[in-house]
C-alpha positions in Angstrom: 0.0 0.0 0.0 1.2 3.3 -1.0 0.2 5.3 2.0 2.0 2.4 4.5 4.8 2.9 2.7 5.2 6.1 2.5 4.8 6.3 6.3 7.7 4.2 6.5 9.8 6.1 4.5 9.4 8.8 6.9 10.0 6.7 9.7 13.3 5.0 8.2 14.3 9.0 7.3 14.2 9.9 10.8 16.1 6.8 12.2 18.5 7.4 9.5 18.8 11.0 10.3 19.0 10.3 14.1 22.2 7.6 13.4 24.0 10.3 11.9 23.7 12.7 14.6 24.3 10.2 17.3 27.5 9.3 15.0 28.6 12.7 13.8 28.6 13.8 17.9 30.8 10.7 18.8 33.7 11.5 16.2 33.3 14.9 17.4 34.0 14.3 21.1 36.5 11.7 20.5 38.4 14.0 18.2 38.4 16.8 20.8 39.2 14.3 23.6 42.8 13.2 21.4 43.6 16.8 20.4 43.0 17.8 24.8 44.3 14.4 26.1 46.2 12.4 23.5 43.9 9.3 23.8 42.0 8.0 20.8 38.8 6.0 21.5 39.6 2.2 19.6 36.1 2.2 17.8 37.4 5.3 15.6 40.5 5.7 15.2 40.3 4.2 12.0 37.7 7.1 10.5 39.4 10.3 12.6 43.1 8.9 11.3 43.2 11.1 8.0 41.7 14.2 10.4 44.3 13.3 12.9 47.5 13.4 9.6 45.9 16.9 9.0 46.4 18.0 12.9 49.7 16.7 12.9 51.0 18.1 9.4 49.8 21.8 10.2 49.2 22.7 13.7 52.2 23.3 16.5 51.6 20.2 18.4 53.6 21.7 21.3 50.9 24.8 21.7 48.5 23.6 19.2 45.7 25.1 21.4 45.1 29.0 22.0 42.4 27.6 24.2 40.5 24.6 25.1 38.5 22.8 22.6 34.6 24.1 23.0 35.7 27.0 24.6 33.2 30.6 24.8 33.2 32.8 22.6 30.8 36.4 23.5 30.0 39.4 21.2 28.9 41.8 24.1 27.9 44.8 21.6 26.3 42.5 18.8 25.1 39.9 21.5 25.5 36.8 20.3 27.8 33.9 21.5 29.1 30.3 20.8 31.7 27.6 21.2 34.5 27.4 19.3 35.6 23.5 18.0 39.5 24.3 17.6 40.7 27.4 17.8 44.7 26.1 16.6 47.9 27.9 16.6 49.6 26.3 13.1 53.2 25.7 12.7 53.8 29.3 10.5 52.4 30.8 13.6 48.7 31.8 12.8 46.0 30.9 14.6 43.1 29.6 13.5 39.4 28.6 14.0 38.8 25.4 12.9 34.6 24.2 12.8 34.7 20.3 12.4 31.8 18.8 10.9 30.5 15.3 10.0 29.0 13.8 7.3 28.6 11.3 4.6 30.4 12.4 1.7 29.4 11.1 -1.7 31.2 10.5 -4.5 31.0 12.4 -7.8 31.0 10.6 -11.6 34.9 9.4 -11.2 34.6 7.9 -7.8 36.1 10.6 -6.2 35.2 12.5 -2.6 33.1 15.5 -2.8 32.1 16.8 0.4 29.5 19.5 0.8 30.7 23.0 2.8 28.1 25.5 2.6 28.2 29.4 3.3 26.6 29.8 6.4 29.6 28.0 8.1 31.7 30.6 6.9 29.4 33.0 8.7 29.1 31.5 11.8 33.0 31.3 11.4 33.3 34.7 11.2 31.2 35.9 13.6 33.4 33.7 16.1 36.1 35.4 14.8 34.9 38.9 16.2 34.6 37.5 19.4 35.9 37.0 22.5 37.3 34.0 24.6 34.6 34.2 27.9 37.6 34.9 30.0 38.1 38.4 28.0 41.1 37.4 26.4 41.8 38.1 22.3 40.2 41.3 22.1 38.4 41.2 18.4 39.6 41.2 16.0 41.9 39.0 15.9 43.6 37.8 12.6 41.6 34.2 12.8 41.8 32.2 9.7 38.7 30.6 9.1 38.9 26.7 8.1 35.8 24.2 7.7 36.9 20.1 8.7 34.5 17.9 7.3 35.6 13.6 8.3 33.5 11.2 6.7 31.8 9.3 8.9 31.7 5.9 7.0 34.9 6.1 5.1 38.3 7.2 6.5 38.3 11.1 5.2 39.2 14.2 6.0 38.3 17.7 3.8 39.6 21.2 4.8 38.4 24.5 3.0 40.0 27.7 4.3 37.3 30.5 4.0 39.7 33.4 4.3 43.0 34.4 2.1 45.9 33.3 4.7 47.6 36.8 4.4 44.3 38.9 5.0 42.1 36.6 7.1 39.8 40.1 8.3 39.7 41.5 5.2 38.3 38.6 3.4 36.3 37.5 6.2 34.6 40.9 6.4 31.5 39.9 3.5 30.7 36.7 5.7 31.1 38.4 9.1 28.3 40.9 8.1 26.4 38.7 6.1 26.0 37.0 9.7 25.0 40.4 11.4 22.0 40.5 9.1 20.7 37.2 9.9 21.1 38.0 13.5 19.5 41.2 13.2 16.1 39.6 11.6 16.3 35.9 13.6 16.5 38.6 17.0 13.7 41.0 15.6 11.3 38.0 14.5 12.1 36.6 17.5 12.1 39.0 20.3 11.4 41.7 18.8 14.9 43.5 19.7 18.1 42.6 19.5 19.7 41.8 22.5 16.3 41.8 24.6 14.0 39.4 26.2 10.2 39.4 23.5 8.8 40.4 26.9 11.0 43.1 27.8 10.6 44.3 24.3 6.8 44.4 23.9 7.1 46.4 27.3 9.1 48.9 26.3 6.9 49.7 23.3 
């Protein structure tokens, strides 16, 4: 029957969907717990080895970390906040904010990896790049390069794509960064009606 089925397409979808995020948020932890601790959980190493090559081959493994993996990040004057995956210090000395994301990457018409990065990373990216740390230290803004990690979570894989020009991280980052202040500005005004303000406190004060 065409309407049972259909139901269980949907059903199947959400299972699917809900594998994948329970998967995606494992790699993530266990990636953050190596880079903090320098133990690797057995059931994947195997898929977080090519994303563990990249860490190696770029980042200053003796102060790889400006701060600690998931660490605060606060816009006081633009309020808006977040947690930052990796922010790295690389080998040539710049630092960088590294966004680590899962998925499963397919494979175009030769067989080969083609992973999906799409522009609102850059943007959230960016915004983290114009804060800062909770503890008040980087005052923004700081010359973050901007990198998106993708690591195939079926088949050993790892996929970087730098946002920014290395030399002029702000500079290039400056489209993205207020393409992100307009979203904020209508998500906060749709909302709560203000910026900044409780939909309460807003509707009050009008």
């Amino acid at each position: 029957d065409l309407h049972v089925f259909a139901e269980r397409v949907i059903v199947d979808a959400g299972r699917q969907a809900e594998a994948a995020a329970k998967d995606g948020t494992r790699l993530h932890e266990s990636g953050q717990t190596w880079m903090t601790v320098g133990r690797m959980p057995e059931e994947d190493a195997r898929l977080l080895a090519p994303f563990q090559d990249w860490i190696n081959a770029n980042v200053d493994l003796d102060n790889g970390l400006v701060m600690p993996c998931e660490s605060v990040v606060v816009n006081h004057q633009q309020a808006y906040a977040g947690r930052v995956d990796y922010p790295l210090r690389f080998k040539d000395g710049s630092i960088v904010h590294a966004d680590v994301k899962t998925q499963e990457v397919k494979r175009d018409s030769a067989g080969k990896p083609k992973p999906e990065f799409y522009q609102d990373w850059e943007m959230q990216l960016a915004a983290y790049s114009r804060a800062t740390f909770a503890d008040g230290s980087y005052p923004p803004p700081m010359p973050w390069r901007l990198m998106s990690v993708v690591i195939d979570r079926l088949t050993p894989g790892c996929y970087v794509r730098e946002w920014t020009d290395p030399a002029n991280p702000i500079p290039s980052s400056e489209p993205a960064y207020q393409a992100f202040l307009s979203t904020a500005r209508v998500w906060t005004y749709l909302k709560r009606g203000t910026p900044g303000l409780d939909a309460k406190a807003a509707k009050k004060g009008a």
